[in-house]
C-alpha positions in Angstrom: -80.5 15.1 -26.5 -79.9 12.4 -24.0 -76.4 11.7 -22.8 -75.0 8.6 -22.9 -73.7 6.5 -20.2 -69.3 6.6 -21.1 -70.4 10.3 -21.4 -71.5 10.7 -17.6 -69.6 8.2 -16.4 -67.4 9.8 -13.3 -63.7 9.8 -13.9 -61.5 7.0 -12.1 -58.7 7.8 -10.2 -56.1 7.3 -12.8 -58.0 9.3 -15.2 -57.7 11.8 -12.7 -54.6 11.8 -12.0 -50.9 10.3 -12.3 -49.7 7.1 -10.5 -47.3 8.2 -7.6 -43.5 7.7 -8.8 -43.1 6.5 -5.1 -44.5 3.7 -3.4 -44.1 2.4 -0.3 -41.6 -0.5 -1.1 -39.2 2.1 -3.1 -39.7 4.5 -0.1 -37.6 1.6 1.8 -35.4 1.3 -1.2 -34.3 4.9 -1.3 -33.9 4.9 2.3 -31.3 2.0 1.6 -30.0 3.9 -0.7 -29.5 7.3 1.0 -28.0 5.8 4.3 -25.6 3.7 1.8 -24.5 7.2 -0.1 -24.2 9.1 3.1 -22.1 6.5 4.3 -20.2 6.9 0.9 -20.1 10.2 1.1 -18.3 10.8 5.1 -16.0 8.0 3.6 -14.8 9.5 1.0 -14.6 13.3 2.3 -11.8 11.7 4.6 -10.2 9.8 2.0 -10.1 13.1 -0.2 -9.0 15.6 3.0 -6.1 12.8 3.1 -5.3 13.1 -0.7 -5.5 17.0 -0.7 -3.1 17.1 2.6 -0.4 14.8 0.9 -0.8 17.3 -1.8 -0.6 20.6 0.1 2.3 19.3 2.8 4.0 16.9 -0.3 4.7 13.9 2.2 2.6 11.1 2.6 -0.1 10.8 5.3 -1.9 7.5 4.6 -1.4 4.6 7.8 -3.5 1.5 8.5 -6.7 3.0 9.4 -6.4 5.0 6.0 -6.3 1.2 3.9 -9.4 0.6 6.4 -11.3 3.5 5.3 -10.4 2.8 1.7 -11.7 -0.8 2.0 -14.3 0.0 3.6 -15.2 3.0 0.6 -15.0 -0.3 -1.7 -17.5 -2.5 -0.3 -19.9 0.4 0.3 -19.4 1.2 -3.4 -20.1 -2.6 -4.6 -22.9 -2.9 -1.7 -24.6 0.4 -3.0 -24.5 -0.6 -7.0 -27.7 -3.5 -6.5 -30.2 -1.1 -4.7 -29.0 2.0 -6.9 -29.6 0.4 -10.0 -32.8 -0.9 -8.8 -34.3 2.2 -7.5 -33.3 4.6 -10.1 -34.9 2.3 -12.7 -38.0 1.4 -10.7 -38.7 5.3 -9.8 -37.5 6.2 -13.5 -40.8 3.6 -15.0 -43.1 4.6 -12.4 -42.3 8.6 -12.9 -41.7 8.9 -16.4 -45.2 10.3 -17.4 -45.6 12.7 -14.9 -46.5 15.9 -15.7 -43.6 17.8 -13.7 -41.6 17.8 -16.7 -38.9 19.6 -14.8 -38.5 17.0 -11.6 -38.8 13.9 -14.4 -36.0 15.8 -16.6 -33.6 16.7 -13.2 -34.5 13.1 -12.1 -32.9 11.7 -15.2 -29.7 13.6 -14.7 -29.3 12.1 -11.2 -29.9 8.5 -12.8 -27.4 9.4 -15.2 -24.9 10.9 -12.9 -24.9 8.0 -10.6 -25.0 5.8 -13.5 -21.2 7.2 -14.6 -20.2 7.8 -10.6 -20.8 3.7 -10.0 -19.5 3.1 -13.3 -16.4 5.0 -13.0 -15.8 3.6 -9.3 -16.4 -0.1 -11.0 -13.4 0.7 -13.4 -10.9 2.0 -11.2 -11.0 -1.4 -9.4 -8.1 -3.8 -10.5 -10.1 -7.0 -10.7 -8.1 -10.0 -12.1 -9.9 -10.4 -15.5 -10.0 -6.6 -16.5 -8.2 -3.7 -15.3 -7.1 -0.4 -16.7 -3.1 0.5 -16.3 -3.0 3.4 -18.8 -2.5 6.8 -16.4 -4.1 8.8 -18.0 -7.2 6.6 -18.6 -7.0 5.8 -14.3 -6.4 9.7 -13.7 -9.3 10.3 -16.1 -11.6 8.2 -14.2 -10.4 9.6 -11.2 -11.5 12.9 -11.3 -14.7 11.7 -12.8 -15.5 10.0 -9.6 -14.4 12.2 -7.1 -16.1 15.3 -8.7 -19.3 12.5 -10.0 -20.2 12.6 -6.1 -20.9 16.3 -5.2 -22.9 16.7 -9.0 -24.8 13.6 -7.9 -25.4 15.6 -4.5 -26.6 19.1 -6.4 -28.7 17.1 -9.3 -30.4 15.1 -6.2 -31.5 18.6 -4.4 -32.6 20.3 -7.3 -34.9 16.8 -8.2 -35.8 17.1 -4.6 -36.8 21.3 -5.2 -38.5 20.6 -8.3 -41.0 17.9 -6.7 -42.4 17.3 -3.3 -41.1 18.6 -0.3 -38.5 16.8 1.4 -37.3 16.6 5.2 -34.0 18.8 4.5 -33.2 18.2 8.6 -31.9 15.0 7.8 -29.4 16.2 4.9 -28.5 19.2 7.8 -27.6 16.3 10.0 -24.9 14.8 7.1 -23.8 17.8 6.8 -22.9 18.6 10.3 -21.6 14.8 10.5 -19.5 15.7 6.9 -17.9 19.1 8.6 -17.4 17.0 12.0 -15.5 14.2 9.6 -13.4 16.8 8.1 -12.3 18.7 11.0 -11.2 15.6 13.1 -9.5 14.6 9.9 -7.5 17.3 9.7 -6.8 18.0 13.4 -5.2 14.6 14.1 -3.2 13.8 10.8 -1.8 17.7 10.8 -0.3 16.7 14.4 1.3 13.1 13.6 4.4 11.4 12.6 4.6 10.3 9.1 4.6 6.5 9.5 7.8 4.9 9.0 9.8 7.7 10.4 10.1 5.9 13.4 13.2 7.7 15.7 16.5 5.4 15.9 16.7 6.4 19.1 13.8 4.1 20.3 16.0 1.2 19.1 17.4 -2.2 20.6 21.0 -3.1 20.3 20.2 -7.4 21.2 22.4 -8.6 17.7 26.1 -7.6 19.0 28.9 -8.0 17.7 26.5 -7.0 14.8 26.0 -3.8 15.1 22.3 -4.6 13.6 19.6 -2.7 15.4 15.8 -3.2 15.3 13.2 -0.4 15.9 10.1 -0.8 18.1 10.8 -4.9 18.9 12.7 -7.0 20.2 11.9 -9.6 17.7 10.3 -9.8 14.2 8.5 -13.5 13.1 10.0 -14.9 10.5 6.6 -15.4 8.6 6.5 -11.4 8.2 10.1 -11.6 6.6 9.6 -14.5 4.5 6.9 -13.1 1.8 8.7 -14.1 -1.3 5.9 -15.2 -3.3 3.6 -12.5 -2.2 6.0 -10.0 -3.7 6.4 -12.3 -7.1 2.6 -11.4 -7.3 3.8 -7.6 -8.8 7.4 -8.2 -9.4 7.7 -11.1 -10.7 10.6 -10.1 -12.8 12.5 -8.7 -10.4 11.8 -12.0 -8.2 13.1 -14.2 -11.0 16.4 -12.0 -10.9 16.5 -12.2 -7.1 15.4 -16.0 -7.3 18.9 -16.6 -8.8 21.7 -14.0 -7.0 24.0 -14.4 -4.3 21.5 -12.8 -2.0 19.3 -15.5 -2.4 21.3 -18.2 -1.2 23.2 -16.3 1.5 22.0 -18.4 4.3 24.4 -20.5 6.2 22.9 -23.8 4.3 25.1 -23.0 1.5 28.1 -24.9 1.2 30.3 -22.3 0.4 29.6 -20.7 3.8 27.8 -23.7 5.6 31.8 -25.1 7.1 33.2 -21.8 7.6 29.8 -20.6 9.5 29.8 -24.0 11.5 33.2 -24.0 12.8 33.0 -20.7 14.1 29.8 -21.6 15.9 31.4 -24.5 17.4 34.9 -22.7 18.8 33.1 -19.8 20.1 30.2 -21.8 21.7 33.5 -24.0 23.4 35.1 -20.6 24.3 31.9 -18.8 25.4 29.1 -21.4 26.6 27.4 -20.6 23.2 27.3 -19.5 19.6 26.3 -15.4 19.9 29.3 -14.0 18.9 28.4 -15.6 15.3 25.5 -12.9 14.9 28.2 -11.0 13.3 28.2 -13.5 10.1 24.1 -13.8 10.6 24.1 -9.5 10.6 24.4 -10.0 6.3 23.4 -13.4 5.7 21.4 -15.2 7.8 18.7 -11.9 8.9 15.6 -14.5 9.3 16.9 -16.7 11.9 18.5 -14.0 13.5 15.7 -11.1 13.6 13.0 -14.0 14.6 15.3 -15.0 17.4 15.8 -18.5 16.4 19.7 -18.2 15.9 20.0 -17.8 19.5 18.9 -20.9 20.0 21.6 -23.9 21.7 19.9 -26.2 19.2 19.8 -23.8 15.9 20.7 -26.1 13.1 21.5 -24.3 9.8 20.6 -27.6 7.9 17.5 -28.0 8.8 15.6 -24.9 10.3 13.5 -23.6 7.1 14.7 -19.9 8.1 18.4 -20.7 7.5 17.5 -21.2 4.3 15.8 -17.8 3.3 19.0 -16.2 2.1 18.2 -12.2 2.3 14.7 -11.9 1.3 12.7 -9.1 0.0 11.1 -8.3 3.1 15.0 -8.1 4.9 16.3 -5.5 2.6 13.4 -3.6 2.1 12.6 -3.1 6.4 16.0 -1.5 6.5 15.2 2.1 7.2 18.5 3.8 8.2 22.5 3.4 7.9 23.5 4.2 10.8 27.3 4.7 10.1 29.9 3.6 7.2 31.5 1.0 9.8 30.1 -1.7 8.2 29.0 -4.6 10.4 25.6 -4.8 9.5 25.3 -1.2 11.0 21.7 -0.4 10.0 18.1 -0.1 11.5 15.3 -2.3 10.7 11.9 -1.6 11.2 9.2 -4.2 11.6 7.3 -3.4 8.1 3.6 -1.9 7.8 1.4 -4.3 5.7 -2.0 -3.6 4.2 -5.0 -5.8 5.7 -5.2 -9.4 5.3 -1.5 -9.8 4.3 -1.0 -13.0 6.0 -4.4 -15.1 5.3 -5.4 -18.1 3.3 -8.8 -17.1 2.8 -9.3 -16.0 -1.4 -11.3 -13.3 -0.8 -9.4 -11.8 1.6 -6.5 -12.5 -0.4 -8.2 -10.8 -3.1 -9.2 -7.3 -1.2 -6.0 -7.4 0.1 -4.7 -7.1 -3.7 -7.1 -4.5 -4.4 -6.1 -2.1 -1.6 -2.2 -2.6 -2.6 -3.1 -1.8 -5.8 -5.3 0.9 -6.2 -3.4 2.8 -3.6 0.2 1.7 -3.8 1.7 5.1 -2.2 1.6 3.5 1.3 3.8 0.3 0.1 6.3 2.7 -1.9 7.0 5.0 1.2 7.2 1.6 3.3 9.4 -0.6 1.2 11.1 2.0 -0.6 13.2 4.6 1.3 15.6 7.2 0.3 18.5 5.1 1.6 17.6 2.1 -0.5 18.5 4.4 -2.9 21.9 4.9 -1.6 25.8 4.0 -2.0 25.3 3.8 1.9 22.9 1.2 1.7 25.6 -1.2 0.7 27.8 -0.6 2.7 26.2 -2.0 5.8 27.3 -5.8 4.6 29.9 -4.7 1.6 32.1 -3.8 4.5 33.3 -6.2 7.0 35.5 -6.2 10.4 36.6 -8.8 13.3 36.1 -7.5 16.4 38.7 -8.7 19.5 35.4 -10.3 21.0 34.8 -12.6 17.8 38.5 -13.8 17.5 39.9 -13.3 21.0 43.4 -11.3 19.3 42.7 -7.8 17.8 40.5 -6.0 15.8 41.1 -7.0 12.2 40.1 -5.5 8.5 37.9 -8.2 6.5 36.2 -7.6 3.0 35.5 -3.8 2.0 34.1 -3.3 -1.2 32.3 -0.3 0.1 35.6 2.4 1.0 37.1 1.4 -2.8 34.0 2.1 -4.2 34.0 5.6 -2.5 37.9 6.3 -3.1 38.1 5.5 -6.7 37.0 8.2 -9.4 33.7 6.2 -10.5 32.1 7.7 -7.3 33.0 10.7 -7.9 34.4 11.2 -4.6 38.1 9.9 -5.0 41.2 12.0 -5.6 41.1 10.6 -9.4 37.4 11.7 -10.0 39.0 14.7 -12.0 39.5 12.9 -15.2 38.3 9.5 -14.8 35.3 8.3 -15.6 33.9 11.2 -17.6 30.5 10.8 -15.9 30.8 9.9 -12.1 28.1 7.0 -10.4 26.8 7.8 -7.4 25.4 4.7 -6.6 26.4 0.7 -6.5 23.2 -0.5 -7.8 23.2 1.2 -11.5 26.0 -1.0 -12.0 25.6 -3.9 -10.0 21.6 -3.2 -10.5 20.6 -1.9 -13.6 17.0 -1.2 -14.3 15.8 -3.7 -16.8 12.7 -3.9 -19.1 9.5 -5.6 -17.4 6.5 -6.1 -18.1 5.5 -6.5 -14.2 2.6 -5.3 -12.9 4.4 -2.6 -10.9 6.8 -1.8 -13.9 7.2 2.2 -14.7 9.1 4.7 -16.6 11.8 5.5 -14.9 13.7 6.9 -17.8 13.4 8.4 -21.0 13.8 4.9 -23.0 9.7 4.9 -23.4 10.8 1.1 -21.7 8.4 -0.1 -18.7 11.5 -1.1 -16.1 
């Protein structure tokens, strides 16, 4: 019987045989895409060594290059999600009917892994349409993320086993560069100063008869202590409270202090050839002018420079880091505060990373604007407590305003002779009277209590 011609007619190529699930285009793609992970990969084995060292030591260990790193882990992340998605669904089409059932099935897996890893780094950012505040829900995600990378890692290599072979000297060389990472990591950050722990003893004295001193400087612009509005962006409750107090209009254009200040600037400037002996009044209200340097200046109106009219900002009370004694006087330290990147442009996007880092890892802004004397009945006492000195009034040392010893001699500290039977319960501190934590709905609101109240 004579064959026919479809039944002699020699196979094609296709017939033979599958498609390849790689091309030469998505070659180049995955090589995008591998260099972009390994990047990803170094950057976030520091940023994890740091985490698990804050954890292990319990103090905090994150600096300026740290909010580098972290940045720079974001706009991998976003950079990496185009070429990610593209390959894995590319490869996925092209690769879905061949017959290595086991590499198409361990293939899938990594496309799914990766899928949640991306998504998961996507939802931790704090974009301003849509962002997650729950903790447990952030926490959740967290852990999803930093373990999603090292499944990713094993899923890849046992695709890679389960198909053709694959150069593993290159995925030696990460490695190597991974253990290199870690190591350096470790070495230098285990040999550091915390930051902000700056020692007093590296500190200028320029402010006298204030008794002010400033760490690391001589001078502090007044830009970096006038930031008002950039800490409304997170507070804006607490800024509306501040917006109307006595510390916000302590400066020496208020009339209640504006002919008192002025007068003494003129009699000692007469007695002295100029006005420094007034520092001591600019020590507790005036700490723009006088930290920028511009209150030292012959022609240092109070009525018309724009930082005499600061009062005690945000940034000013907040850079205190120490009290250095109970005199009073203005008798503390401040230290030129450490700011995340792109604090002080114009420029939206920059503006907008800048929010991102801030706020996805807020740790280095607590431990820089909040210290343990903030937190203090000490911490008032460095303006609540007031003296002339024989060189501001040319006669004798003399007593002025002390709210600060009454506070510490009555019973409500606990400290005074009367603390035995009055008040039943004792406060430690000035603020939780003069301070009370109120409900917020702020941005960087908590629960600091057990009200089950944001404050």
């Amino acid at each position: 019987m004579q064959k026919t011609r479809d039944s002699v007619r020699p196979s094609t190529t296709s017939e033979r045989r599958p498609s390849p699930a790689m091309g030469p285009g998505l070659h180049r793609l995955l090589a995008v895409v591998l260099v972009l992970f390994g990047l990803l990969a170094l950057n976030g084995l520091y940023l994890a060594t740091v985490t698990w060292l804050e954890w292990s030591a319990g103090r905090l260990f994150q600096d300026l290059f740290y909010q580098w790193m972290f940045l720079a882990h974001l706009l991998l992340g976003l950079v990496l999600l185009l070429p990610a998605l593209t390959f894995g669904t590319l490869h996925l089409r092209k690769a879905w009917n061949n017959p290595n059932r086991r590499a198409v099935h361990l293939g899938l897996g990594v496309y799914a892994l990766g899928l949640c890893l991306l998504l998961s780094g996507v939802l931790l950012i704090r974009f301003d349409f849509f962002h997650l505040r729950d903790p447990l829900a952030r926490a959740s995600l967290y852990w999803l993320h930093a373990l999603g990378g090292l499944f990713v890692v094993g899923a890849f290599i046992l695709h890679r086993r389960a198909g053709r072979l694959f150069r593993w000297r290159r995925g030696l060389g990460w490695g190597l560069a991974a253990g290199t990472v870690l190591a350096a990591t470790l070495t230098v950050l285990t040999q550091r100063q915390p930051p902000g722990e700056d020692p007093v003893a590296d500190a200028q004295r320029p402010f006298a008869p204030a008794l002010l001193q400033i760490a690391g400087v001589q001078r502090i612009a007044p830009d970096s202590l006038m930031m008002d509005a950039y800490c409304k962006e997170c507070h804006a409750d607490v800024h509306a409270q501040w917006s109307e107090s006595a510390h916000r209009f302590s400066s020496f254009n208020n009339p209640a202090y504006r002919a008192s200040v002025l007068e003494t600037m003129q009699v000692v400037r007469e007695r002295d050839g100029d006005h420094g002996q007034a520092r001591l009044c600019a020590g507790c209200h005036d700490l723009v002018p006088l930290l920028s340097g511009r209150f030292d200046r012959a022609d240092f109106d109070p009525d018309l420079d724009r930082t005499a009219q600061a009062g005690l900002t945000c940034t000013v009370c907040h850079a205190i880091t120490a009290v250095n004694s109970p005199r009073g006087n203005a008798d503390y330290t401040v230290t030129p505060p450490q700011h995340y990147p792109f604090v002080d442009t114009d420029h939206a996007v920059l503006q907008w990373l800048n929010r991102q880092l801030i706020k996805a890892k807020p740790a280095f802004h607590k431990q820089t604007f909040l210290k343990p004397v903030h937190r203090s009945a000490a911490f008032c006492s460095g303006c609540h407590k007031v003296h002339l000195p024989q060189s501001l009034n040319g006669y004798k040392w003399l007593r002025g305003q002390n709210h600060f010893d009454s506070f510490a001699l009555s019973g409500v500290s606990g400290q005074g002779a009367s603390s035995f039977y009055y008040p039943p319960q004792a406060v430690g501190r000035c603020a939780q009277c003069h301070m009370p934590l109120q409900p917020s709905d702020d941005f960087a609101a908590n629960h600091f209590d057990d009200s089950g109240e944001l404050k």
